[in-house]
Residue, then its C-alpha position, 0 to 999 in steps of 0.5 A: x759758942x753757938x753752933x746753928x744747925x744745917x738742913x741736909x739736902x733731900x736728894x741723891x748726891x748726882x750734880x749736873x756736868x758740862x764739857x766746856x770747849x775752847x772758844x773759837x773766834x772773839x766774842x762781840x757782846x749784844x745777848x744774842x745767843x744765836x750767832x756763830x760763836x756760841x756753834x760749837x756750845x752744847x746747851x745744858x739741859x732745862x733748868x729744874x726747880x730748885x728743890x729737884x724732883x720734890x717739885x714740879x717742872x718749871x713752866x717756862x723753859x731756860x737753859x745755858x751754854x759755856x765757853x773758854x779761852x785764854x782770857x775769859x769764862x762765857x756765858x749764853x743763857x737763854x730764858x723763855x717769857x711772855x713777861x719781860x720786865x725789869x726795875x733795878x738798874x743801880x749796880x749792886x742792887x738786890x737784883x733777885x727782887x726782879x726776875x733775873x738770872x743768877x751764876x754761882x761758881x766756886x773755883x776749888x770746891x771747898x764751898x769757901x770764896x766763891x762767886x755770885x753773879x745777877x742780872x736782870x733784863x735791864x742789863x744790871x749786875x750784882x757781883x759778890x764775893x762770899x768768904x763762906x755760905x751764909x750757914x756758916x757764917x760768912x759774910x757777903x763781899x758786895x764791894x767786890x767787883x768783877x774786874x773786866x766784866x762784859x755782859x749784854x741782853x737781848x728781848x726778843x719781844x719788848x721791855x716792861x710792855x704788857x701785851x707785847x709780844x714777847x717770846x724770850x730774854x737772853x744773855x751773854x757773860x764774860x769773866x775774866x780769869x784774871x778776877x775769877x783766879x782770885x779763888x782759885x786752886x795757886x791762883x790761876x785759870x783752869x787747865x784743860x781736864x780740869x773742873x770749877x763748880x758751878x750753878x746757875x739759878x733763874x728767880x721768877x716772880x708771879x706778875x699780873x699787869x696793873x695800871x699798865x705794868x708789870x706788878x708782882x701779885x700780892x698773897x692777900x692773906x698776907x699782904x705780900x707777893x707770893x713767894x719766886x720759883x727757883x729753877x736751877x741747872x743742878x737741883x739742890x734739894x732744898x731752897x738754898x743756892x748756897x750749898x756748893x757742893x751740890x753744884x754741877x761739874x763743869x770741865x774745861x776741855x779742848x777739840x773733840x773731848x767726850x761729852x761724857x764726865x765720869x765722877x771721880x772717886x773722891x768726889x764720893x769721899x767729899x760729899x760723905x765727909x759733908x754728910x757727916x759735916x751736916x750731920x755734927x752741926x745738927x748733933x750739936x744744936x740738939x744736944x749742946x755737944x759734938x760727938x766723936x762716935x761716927x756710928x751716931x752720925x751714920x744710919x745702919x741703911x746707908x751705904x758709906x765707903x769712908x770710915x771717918x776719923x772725928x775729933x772733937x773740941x767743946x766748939x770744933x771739930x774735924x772729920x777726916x777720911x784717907x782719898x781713894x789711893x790711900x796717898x792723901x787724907x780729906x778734911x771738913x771741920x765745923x764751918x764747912x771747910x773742905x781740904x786735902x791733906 
C-alpha cells in the first residue's frame, strides 16, 4: 500500500464562528445584499489569507453573512473589485480559473462527504460533492448537483469593462436542506443549537487590461500567470481548502441567542486525534511503517489532554482517545475518518 504523507497545518487550532439566526420573511434572489432580509445577519469578519497570519492581509476586503429556515441554508457574500470579470459560464466548469468565490460545508465534521460550491461573477456555479479530501484519496462527485439551487449576482460597477467604475460584486445563495441533508448527522437539517463546518474561500488572480479586457498577468520567467490569492473566512494554515477540520464553526440558532460560541470539550479531543492522524501519515511515508508508540507522535513541548490508544496493521490503523465525560470513545484511522463510539 502506498501511504502519501500529509502536511500539518502551521497554525493554532482556533476556527472562526458564526451564530446563524432564522430568517424572517422570503428571500427574493437578485445579489443585492443590502435589502431587509439580510437586517438581522451579522457580517463575518474579513476574509484573511489562506494561510493566516504567515501572510499579509488581503488587499481587497470580503465578507458574509448566514441565515436559515426551515427550507434553505442562505448566503450573502460581499466582495470588494476595481476588476470585475468573469469567462466561464458552462456550469460545472473549473470556476476558480476565474475570480470567484467559494462555500465549503461539511454537515457532520468528520472531513468525509462533504460540499463544494463556486461561482463567478457570471452567475456560473460548480456544485461538487467529495466522498473525502483529495489527500486521502477521495474522488470528486462532479455530476452531483445541488437540488433546488437558487443564486444570484449583483455588479455595482460593470462586467468585464476596463475603466468602469466598479466598486463591488455580490452574491446571495440558497441551499436547500433537502440536498445539503444528504451528508448529514440521520440524514436531516440542523436543529437549533447545533453546528456544520463550514468555510468559504474567495480566488483572485492578478489582471492587467490588454486589448481592452481583463487578462491574467503572465510570470515572464515562467510563461504563466502568477499564482491566485486565497483569502478565506477561517484561515487554514497552509494552501488547501480541503482540511475540514480547520473550517469555522457555524451554529444554527433562534431569536436573541448570544453571539458568543464557547468551543466544546471535544472539539479539543478531535483535533488532538487528527495531530496524530497527521502525524502517523507522516511516520509511514518516512519510514515504511505505522507506529504503535504515541510517545514518537507527540513532542514532550506540547500540551496533549488525550492519552490516544493507536493500533496498527502493516497498511491501518486506528487511534482512539475516551470524549470528555468519559461515556464515548473517538476515532480516526489512516484515511482521516473521524467517528464517535
Amino acid at each position: 500500500m502506498n501511504v502519501s504523507g500529509v502536511p500539518e497545518p502551521n497554525i493554532e487550532y482556533a476556527p472562526k464562528h458564526y451564530i446563524c439566526r432564522r430568517a424572517a420573511g422570503e428571500l427574493v434572489l437578485d445579489g443585492r445584499v443590502d435589502k431587509p432580509f439580510w437586517a438581522a445577519a451579522n457580517w463575518t469578519n474579513d476574509f484573511v489569507d489562506i494561510e493566516g497570519d504567515l501572510k499579509p492581509k488581503p488587499s481587497k476586503q470580503t465578507r458574509v453573512k448566514m441565515l436559515w429556515d426551515d427550507d434553505y441554508f442562505y448566503f450573502a457574500a460581499e466582495l470588494m473589485e476595481d476588476q470585475i470579470w468573469a469567462t466561464l459560464t458552462e456550469r460545472d466548469s473549473v470556476i476558480f480559473y476565474d475570480n470567484d468565490f467559494e462555500i465549503f460545508i461539511d454537515p457532520d465534521g468528520d472531513t468525509h462527504n462533504y460540499y463544494e460550491f463556486e461561482i463567478n461573477a457570471l452567475n456560473t456555479v460548480w456544485d461538487l460533492l467529495l466522498v473525502k479530501p483529495y489527500r486521502d484519496g477521495g474522488p470528486p462527485v462532479n455530476g452531483w448537483d445541488i437540488s433546488g439551487l437558487q443564486t444570484a449576482v449583483h455588479i455595482d460597477g460593470e462586467l468585464n469593462k476596463p475603466g468602469a467604475l466598479n466598486r463591488k460584486w455580490s452574491i446571495e445563495v440558497a441551499m436547500p436542506w433537502k440536498s445539503l441533508r444528504e451528508c448529514a448527522a440521520e440524514s436531516r437539517p440542523p436543529a437549533k443549537g447545533e453546528f456544520w463546518r463550514v468555510n468559504f474561500s474567495r480566488v483572485e488572480w492578478r489582471a492587467e487590461v490588454q486589448d481592452g479586457e481583463f487578462r491574467k498577468v503572465i510570470n515572464p520567467d515562467t510563461g504563466k500567470s502568477y499564482p491566485e490569492d486565497n483569502w478565506v473566512w477561517s484561515p487554514m494554515g497552509l494552501i488547501n481548502m480541503h482540511y475540514p477540520e480547520l473550517w469555522g464553526y457555524v451554529v444554527f440558532e433562534e431569536g436573541d441567542a448570544a453571539d458568543s460560541f464557547e468551543l466544546p470539550p471535544d472539539e479539543r479531543i478531535k483535533w488532538e486525534l487528527r495531530k496524530l492522524y497527521y502525524r502517523e501519515r507522516n511516520y509511514f511515508a518516512s519510514r515504511g511503517a505505522f507506529t504503535k508508540e504515541a510517545s514518537l507522535l507527540m513532542n514532550d513541548n506540547e500540551n496533549w489532554s488525550i492519552s490516544p490508544t493507536i493500533e496498527t496493521t502493516r497498511s491501518l490503523f486506528q487511534i482512539s482517545a475516551p470524549s470528555t465525560d468519559g461515556k464515548a470513545v473517538y476515532c480516526i484511522r489512516e484515511d482521516g475518518k473521524l467517528w464517535k463510539e
